[in-house]
C-alpha positions as CSV (number, residue, x, y, z in Angstrom):
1,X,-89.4,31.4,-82.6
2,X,-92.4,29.0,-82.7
3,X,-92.5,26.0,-80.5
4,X,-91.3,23.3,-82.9
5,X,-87.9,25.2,-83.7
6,X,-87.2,25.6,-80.1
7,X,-87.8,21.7,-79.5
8,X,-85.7,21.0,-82.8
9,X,-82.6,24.1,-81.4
10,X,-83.4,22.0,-77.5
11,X,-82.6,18.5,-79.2
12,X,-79.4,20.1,-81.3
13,X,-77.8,21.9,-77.9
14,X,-78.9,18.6,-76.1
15,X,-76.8,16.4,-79.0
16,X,-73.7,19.0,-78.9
17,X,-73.5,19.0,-75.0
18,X,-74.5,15.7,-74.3
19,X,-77.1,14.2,-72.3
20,X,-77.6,14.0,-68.6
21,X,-78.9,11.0,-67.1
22,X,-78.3,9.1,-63.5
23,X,-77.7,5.8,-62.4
24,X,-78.5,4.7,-58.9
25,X,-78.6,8.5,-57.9
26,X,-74.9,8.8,-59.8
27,X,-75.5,12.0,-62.6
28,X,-73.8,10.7,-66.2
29,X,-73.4,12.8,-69.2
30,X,-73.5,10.9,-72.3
31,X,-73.4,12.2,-75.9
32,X,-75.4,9.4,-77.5
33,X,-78.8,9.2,-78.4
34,X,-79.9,5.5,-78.5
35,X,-78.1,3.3,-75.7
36,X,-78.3,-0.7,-74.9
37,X,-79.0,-1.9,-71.6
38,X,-75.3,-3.2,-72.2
39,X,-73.6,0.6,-73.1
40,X,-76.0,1.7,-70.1
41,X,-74.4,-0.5,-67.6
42,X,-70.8,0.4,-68.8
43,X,-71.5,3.7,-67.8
44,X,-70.4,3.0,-63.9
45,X,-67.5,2.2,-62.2
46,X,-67.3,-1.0,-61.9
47,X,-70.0,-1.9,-64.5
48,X,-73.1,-2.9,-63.5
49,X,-72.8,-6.9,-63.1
50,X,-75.0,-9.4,-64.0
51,X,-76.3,-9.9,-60.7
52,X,-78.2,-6.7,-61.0
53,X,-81.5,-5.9,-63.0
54,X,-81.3,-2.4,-64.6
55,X,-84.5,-0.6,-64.2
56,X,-85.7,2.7,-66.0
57,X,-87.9,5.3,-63.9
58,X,-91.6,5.5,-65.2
59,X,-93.1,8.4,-63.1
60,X,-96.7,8.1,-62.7
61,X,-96.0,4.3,-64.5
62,X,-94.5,1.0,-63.6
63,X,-90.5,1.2,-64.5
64,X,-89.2,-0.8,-67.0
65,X,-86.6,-2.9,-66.9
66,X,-84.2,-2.4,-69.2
67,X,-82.6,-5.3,-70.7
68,X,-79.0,-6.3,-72.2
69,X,-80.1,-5.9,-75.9
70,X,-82.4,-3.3,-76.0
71,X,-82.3,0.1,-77.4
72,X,-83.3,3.1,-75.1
73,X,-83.6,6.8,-76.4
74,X,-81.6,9.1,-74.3
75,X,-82.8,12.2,-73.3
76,X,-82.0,14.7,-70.8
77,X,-83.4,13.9,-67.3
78,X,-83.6,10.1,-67.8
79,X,-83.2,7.8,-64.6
80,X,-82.1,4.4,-64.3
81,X,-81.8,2.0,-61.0
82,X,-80.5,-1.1,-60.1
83,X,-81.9,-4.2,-58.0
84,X,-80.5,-7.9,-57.4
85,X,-81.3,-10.2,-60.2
86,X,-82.7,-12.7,-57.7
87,X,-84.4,-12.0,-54.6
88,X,-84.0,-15.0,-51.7
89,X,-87.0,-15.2,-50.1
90,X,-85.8,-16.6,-46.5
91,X,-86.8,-18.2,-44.0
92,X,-90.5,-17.5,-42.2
93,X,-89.8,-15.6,-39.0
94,X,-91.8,-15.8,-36.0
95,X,-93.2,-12.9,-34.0
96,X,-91.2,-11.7,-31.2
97,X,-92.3,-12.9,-28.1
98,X,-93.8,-15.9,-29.6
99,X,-92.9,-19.5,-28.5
100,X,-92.4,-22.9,-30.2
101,X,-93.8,-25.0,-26.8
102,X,-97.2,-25.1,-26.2
């Protein structure tokens, strides 16, 4: 068998069997191919709220978030993560030890 009609017999046992992908470290099977941000985040239980960003693992690259419309390919192996929509930067802190009176 030459290398092309193991990748095609790879990518028909991946389709019958399903795909495994995680979420925030959580392992997901699913059977279809192209997902939206919006199936993607159905996935968990509860779903993944608004409040969150959904991110896609790029090894060796920047990730990519994933947003509610868009179309990702599933394949085996993929890796998603979540982070808050909107970061609050704070308040400045002083160092410790460090006092306001002159």
């Amino acid at each position: 068998m030459n290398e092309t009609e193991q990748q095609e017999q790879q990518q028909t046992s991946e389709h019958e069997h399903g795909f495994h992908i995680q979420i925030d470290r959580v392992r997901y099977r699913v059977a279809k191919r192209e997902m939206t941000g919006t199936e993607l985040r159905h996935l968990t239980t509860p779903p993944i709220g608004p409040e969150r960003d959904l991110f896609e693992v790029v090894p060796g690259g920047s990730d990519r978030k994933i947003e509610d419309t868009q179309v990702v390919e599933i394949r085996s192996g993929l890796r998603f993560f979540t982070a808050p929509a909107h970061i609050n930067p704070g308040r400045a802190m002083r160092p410790t030890g460090v006092s306001r009176r002159p």
